[in-house]
N, C-alpha and C positions, 0 to 999 in steps of 0.2 A: 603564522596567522598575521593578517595586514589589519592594520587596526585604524581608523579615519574617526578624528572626533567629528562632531555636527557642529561645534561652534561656541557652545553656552556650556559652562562647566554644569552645570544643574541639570543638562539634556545628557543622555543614557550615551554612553560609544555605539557605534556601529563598528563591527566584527567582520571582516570580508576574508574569506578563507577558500583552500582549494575544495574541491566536491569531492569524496570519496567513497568507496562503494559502502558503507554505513548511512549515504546521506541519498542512497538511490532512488528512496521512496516521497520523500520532499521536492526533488530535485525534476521527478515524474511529476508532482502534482503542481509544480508552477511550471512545466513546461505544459502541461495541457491547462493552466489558468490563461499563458501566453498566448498561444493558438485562440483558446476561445475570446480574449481580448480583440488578437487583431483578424476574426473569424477564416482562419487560417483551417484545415482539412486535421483533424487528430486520431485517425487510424485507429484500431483496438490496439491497443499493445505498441504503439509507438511511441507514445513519451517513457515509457517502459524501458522500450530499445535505444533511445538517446541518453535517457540517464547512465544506463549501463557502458553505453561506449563512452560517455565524458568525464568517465569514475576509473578509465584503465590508467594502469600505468606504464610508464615507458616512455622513452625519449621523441620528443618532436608527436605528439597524440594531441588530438582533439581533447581541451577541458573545458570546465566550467568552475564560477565564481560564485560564494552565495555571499549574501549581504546577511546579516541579522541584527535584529535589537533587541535586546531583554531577551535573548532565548528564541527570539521567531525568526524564522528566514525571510525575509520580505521581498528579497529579488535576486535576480541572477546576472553571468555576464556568460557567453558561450563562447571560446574562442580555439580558433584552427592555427598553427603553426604552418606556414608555407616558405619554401625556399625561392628568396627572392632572385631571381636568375643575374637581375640588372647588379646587383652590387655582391651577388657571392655569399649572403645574410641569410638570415631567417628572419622573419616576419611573422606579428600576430594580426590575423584576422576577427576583429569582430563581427560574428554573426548576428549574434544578438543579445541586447542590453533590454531586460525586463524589472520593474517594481511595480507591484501588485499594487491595486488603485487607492487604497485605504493608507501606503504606507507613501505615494507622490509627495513630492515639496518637504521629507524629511531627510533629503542629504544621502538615502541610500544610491541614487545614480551617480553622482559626485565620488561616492565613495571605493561603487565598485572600480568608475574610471581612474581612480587614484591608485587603487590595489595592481588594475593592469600595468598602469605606467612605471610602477615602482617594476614589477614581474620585467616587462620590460628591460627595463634597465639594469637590473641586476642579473637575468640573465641573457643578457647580449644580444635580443632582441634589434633588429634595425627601426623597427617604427611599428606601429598599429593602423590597421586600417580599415574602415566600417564605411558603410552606407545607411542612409536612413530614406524612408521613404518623403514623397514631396511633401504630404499633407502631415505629416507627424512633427508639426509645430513646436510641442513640448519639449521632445528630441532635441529639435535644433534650438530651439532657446536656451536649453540645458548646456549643450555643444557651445554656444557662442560664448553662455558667462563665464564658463573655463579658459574662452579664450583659444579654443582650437582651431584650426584654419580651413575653412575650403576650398576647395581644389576644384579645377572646371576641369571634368571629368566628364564623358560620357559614357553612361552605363548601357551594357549591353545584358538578354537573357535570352538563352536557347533551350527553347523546353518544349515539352509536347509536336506537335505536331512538325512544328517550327524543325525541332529537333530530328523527328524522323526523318522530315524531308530532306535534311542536308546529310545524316545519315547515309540516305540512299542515294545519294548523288547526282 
């Protein structure tokens, strides 16, 4: 378990741990609190099937991260393992970084980002890498007080139709 104080000895720790499949049912219900956040599509039985696959084990798998204080989970981190071609590495992908609205401004996203970057590091990760959307302000203010750096990057997506079309050639 990765443990992130909040700052004030008087303020409760934050507990940041892997997701396991005892944690599938929490793990579903703030994946489908996420979606209905960022009014994202949540299928029957899909936050169901992400919790289940972010709770396998096995080397180089898709995980997840939860946050808790006093006993409640307040947010998560989602992250992919990818083999970095350019350096021969492995890499983690952040997909997605959530804290539930009630529990913002108390050090749980700080915290989860602290837990990756230790994961990171200890095991031999070459870097992390995430995108945030333009308008999610929070996000990146969050991102900047840590001091993380932006990259001018242009982001590409091929989906739907988009996708067919090239598809078919």
């Amino acid at each position: 378990m990765f443990r992130a104080s909040v700052g004030c000895v008087s303020t409760p720790s934050i507990a940041v741990r892997r997701a396991t499949a005892a944690d599938r049912a929490v793990l579903a219900r703030l994946l489908s609190d996420m979606q209905a956040h960022y009014r994202s599509p949540d299928p029957p039985g899909g936050a169901a099937e992400m919790a289940r696959l972010l709770t396998r084990e096995g080397e180089h798998l898709p995980f997840a991260l939860l946050a808790e204080r006093d006993g409640v989970v307040l947010g998560l981190a989602t992250l992919t393992p990818v083999l970095f071609g350019g350096a021969y590495q492995w890499l983690l992908f952040l997909k997605d970084l959530y804290v539930t609205e009630q529990a913002r401004g108390l050090g749980i996203g700080r915290a989860l980002l602290t837990a990756m970057a230790r994961i990171a590091v200890e095991r031999h990760y070459c870097r992390i890498d995430w995108t945030t959307d333009g308008t999610n302000k929070g996000a990146q203010r969050l991102y900047d007080r840590l001091g993380v750096p932006r990259h001018d990057k242009v982001f590409y997506r091929l989906s739907g139709d988009d996708l067919r079309k090239l598809a078919a050639g």
